[in-house]
N, C-alpha and C positions, 0 to 999 in steps of 0.2 A: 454476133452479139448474143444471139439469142439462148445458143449452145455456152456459152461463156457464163450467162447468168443461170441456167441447168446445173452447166459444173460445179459453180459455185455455191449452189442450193443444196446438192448433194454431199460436199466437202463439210460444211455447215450443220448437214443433218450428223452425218457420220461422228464428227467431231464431239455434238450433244451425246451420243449415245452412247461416245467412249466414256464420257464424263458421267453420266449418268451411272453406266456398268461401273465405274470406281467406287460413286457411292453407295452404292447397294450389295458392293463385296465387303467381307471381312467384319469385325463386330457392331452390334447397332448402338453408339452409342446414348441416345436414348432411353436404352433400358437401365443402364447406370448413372446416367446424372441429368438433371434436368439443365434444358438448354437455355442461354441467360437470355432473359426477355428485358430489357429495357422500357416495357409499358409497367414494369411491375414496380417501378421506381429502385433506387440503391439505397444501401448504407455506408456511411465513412465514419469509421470512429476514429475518434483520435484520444489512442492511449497513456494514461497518465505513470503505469508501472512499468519501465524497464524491464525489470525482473518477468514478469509476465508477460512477454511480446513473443514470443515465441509459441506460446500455449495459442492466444489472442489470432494470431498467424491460423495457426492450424483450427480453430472454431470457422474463419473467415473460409477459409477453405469448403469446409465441411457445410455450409450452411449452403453455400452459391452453389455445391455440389446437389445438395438436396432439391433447394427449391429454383434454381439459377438465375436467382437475384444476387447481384456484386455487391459484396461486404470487401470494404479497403478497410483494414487498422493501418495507421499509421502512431506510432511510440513515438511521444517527444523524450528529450534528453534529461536524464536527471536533472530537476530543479529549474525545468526550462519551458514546464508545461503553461501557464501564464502567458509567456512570451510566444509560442509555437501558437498557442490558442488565439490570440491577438491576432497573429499574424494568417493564420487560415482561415481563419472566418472570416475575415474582408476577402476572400478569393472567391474566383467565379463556383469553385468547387469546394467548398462548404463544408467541415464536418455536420454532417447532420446528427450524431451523439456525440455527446462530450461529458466530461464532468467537473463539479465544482466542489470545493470542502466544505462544502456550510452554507451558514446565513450570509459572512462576510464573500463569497464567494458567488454566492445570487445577488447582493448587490451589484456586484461589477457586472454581471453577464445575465440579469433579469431581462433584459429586451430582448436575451434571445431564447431564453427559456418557454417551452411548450406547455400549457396547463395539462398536467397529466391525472388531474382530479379521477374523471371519467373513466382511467383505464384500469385494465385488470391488474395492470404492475403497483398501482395504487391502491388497489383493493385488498389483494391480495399478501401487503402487509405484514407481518407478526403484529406487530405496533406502529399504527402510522405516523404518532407522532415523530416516529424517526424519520418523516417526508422534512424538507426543507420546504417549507411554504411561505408566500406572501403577506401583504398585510392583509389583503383579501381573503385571507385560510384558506385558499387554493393549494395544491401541491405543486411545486414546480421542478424538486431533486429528490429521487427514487435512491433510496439506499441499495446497495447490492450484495453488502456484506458487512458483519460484525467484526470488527478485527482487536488486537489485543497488542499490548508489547508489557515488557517488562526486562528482567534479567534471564536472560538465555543462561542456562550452564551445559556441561560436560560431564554427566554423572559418573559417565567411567573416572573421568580426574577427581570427584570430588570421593568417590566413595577408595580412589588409592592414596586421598590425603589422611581421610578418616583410619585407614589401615596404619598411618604414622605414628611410631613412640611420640607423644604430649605433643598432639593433635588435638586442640582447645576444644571439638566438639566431635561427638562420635556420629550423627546422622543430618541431613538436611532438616530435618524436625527443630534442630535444636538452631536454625537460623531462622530469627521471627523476628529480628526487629535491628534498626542503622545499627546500632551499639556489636551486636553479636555479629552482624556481616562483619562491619570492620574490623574484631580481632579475628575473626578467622582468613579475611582476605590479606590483612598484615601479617600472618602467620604462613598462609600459603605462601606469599610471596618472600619469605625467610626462608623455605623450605623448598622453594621452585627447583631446585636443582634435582633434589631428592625428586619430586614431580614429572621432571622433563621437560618441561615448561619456560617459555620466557618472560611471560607475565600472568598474573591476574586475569587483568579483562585484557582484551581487544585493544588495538590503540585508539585513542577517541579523535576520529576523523571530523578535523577542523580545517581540511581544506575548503576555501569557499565554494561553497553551490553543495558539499558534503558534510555541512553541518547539521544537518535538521534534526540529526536525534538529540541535539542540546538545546539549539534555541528554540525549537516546538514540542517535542516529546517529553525530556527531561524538564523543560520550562515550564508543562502541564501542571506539571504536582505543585510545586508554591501556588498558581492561580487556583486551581483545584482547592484545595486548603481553603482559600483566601474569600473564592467564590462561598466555599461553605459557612467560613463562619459571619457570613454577610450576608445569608441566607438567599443569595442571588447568584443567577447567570449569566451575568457580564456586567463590566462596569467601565465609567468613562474615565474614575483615576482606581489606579490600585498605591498601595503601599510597597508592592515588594514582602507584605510580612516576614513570606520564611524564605531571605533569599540567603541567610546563614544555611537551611537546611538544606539548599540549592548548592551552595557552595561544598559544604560537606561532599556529597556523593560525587559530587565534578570532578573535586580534588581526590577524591579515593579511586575514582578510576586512572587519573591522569597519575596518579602516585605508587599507582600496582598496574601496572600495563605493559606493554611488550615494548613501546618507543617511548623515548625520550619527549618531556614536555615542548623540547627544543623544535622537534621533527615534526610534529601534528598538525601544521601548515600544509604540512604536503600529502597526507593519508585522508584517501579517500574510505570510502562504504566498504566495497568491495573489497579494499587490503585488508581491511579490517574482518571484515566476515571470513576472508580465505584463510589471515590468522587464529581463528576459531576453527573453522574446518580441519587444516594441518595440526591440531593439539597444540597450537604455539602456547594456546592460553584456556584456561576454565569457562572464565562466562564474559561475555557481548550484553549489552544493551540495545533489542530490538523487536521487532515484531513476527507472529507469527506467519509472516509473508517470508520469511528470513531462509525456511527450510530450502526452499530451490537455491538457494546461493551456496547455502552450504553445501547440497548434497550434491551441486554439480561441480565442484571444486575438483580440478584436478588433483588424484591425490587425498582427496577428503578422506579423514579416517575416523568422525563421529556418525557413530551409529544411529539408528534411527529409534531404537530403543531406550538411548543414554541421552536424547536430545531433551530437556525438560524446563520450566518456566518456574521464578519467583518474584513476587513483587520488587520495583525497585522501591526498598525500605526505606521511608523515609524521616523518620525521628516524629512523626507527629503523632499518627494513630496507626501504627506496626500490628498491636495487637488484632486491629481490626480488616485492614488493608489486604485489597485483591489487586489483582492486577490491570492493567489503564486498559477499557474495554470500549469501545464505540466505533465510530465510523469517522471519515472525512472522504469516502467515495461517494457519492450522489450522480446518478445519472440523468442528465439533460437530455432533451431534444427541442433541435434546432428548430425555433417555430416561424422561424423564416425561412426556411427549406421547401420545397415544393411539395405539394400536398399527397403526391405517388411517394415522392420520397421517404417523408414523414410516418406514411402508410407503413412502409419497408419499416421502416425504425422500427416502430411498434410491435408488427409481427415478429423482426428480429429477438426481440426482448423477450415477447409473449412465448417465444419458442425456447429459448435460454432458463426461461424461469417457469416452465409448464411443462414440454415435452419432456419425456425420459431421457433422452438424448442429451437433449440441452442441456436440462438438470445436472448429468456426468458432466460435461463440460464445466460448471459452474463449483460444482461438490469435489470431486476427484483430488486426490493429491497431485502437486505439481510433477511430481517424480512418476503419475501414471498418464499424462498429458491432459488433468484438468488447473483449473485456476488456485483450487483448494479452497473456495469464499466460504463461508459459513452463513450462508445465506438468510436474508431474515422474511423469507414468503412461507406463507402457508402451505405452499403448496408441494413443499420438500418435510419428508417425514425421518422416521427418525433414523431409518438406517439409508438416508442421503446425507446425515452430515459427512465435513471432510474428515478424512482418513490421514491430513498430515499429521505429522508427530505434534508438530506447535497447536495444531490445531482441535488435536486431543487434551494438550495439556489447557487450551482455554476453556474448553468446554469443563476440563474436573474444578479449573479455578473457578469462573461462573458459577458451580453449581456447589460448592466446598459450603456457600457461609457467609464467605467474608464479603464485604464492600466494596465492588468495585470501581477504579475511581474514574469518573465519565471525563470524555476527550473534552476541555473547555477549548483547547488552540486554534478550535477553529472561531473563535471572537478575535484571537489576536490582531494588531491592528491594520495589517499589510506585511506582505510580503517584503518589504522596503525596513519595516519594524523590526522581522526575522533575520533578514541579513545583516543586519547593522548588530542587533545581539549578536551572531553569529562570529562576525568580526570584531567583537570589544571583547571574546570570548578567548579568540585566538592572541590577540594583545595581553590579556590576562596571563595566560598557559605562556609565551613569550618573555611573560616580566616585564612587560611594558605597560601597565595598566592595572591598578589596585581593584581590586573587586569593587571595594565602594563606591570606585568610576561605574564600575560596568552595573552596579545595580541604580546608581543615579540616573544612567544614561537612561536604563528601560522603563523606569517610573517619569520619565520627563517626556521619552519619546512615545511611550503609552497616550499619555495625555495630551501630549501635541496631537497626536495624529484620532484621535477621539474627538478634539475640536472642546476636549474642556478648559476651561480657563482657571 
């Protein structure tokens, strides 16, 4: 017995020391990534852009490499972040970042919101009134970028409509205001052959959950307006004032586009952008988050030099009008998350919006593997802004003069409020539904769900 447990002592040893000799052969690796310590708590974001989950992807990578603390992104589904957010956060594994669009957006999810008054991401600001804060004036949603939308064009198309015998204007100069877009986009669209072209704009994608550049984006400007001449930032009834001027631009997209008013039921974001990409059409309504969609289009054949932004015109104040400039990204952290956790969060952020590293990740165009954000921290100068094309063209609009018109959609009154425009929208374009339904419908269910009487 006693030889029995010798032999097997020695088997034992032997065995350690082959394992041992594996470890200690071939690269250390150590020296290239820090190994992931779980005393150091994690991060899980849960991402709200599609379009960006892939960049998101690879920062997560890149960060657990560095410091080897676990960063998960998880992307919900277009239009489906609300629901996905609902449903992870009652789980035992928690986004501990997330984010909201606003004020209406820290109501629903202020219990789990972190006062981030105290941190450097709140300090460090351009303007903090861009924080979403409490009635406390605490800060509770950290902006992470400036973004913009308007009218996308194709300047290679527009500048070989302008080369046309009685081409109604000879430069983009001479488009400044609703009245001159639409003879020139009803003139393009007489002339689309000569163009190459199958429409105007983009077809306006009114399949549900793929609406939101109408019933939030485009819906912006009548409240925008409406906010202004009421000399306020939300209200519990509106009028609708300019929903003729709403209607206007709806109908000129839906009436020079590449599909049929019939078909917009079933066109999503993405057909839409790819029909931009392939030169089906001149100009899209969108933002400059748009550039990755387009440039990774199979086949995309708009240049990055010909991609360029104009307001969408809208008959009120043309003369003066920039392009819709604000935010609806705010970053939360989970203040029910455990406090290593929590910890992770912060430094993760602190490193994103401090480190030079980070900073590229955050600045970069998407087309070089950053986000493209236009970041609003101090602590990015002037040769970190992004380098995308859209994001060049905010920056000249921004800085051009004109008035840009501030994102109000984030008051709007629920997501339940959007959808339902969304769909009286698509009833409309159908012929099933008079406008003066669909602007009754949004002045009624505005104020139902406001709680005014």
């Amino acid at each position: 017995m006693k030889k029995k447990v010798v032999s097997l002592m020695l088997v034992l040893s032997m065995a350690a020391a082959m394992f041992a000799g594996c470890g200690s052969s071939g690269k250390d690796s150590s020296k290239d990534e820090a190994k992931k310590d779980d005393s150091k708590g994690s991060v899980y974001y849960l991402n709200f852009k599609p379009e960006v989950d892939k960049q998101w992807q690879k920062i997560a990578k890149a960060y657990t490499k560095k410091t080897g603390v676990e960063v998960k992104v998880v992307t919900a589904a277009s239009n489906q972040y609300e629901t996905t957010l609902k449903s992870e956060i009652a789980g035992s594994n928690a986004p501990t970042l997330f984010q909201i669009n606003g004020p209406i957006g820290y109501e629903s999810w202020k219990d789990y919101c972190l006062d981030l008054t105290d941190t450097d991401l709140y300090k460090n600001l351009t303007d903090q009134s861009l924080a979403v804060k409490g009635e406390d004036g605490k800060a509770y949603g950290i902006p992470y970028t400036v973004e913009t939308y308007g009218i996308i064009y194709n300047n290679a198309i527009m500048e070989k409509y302008f080369a046309l015998d009685g081409a109604v204007v000879k430069s983009m100069d001479e488009i400044n205001s609703y009245d001159k877009l639409k003879e020139v986009v009803e003139d393009m669209t007489a002339k689309k052959k000569d163009l190459g072209i199958d429409g105007v704009f983009a077809s306006t994608s009114l399949k549900p959950g793929e609406d939101w550049r109408w019933q939030t984006h485009l819906a912006n400007l009548p409240i925008y307006y409406e906010y202004k001449d009421n000399k306020v930032s939300d209200m519990d009834k509106i009028e609708f004032k300019y929903a003729e001027n709403y209607k206007n631009i709806l109908d000129l997209y839906m009436d020079n586009s590449v599909s049929e008013k019939g078909l917009l039921g079933s066109v999503d974001v993405a057909t839409s952008m790819a029909e931009f990409a392939l030169g089906q059409c001149a100009m899209v309504q969108n933002g400059n988050w748009a550039w990755s969609q387009i440039s990774e289009v199979d086949g995309n054949t708009v240049k990055a030099e010909d991609i360029k932004f104009m307001p969408i015109y809208f008959g009120v104040d043309d003369e003066n009008e920039g392009l819709c400039t604000g935010t609806e990204n705010f970053w939360c952290i989970n203040s029910q998350a455990s406090k290593e956790d929590i910890q992770a969060t912060k430094d993760f952020l602190t490193w994103l919006t401090t480190d030079s590293e980070g900073k590229a990740y955050m600045y970069k165009s998407t087309d070089d593997g950053g986000l493209g954000n236009a970041a609003p921290f101090t602590t990015f100068g002037e040769d970190e802004r992004s380098s995308d094309p859209l994001a060049v063209e905010m920056y000249k609009w921004m800085e051009s003069g004109k008035t840009s018109v501030s994102w109000n959609f984030t008051t709007f009154p629920s997501q339940t409020f959007k959808d339902d425009f969304g769909a009286a929208l698509l009833e409309y374009a159908n012929g099933n539904m008079s406008f003066d339904k669909v602007e009754k419908q949004v002045v009624d269910e505005w104020a139902s769900e406001k709680g005014a009487n």
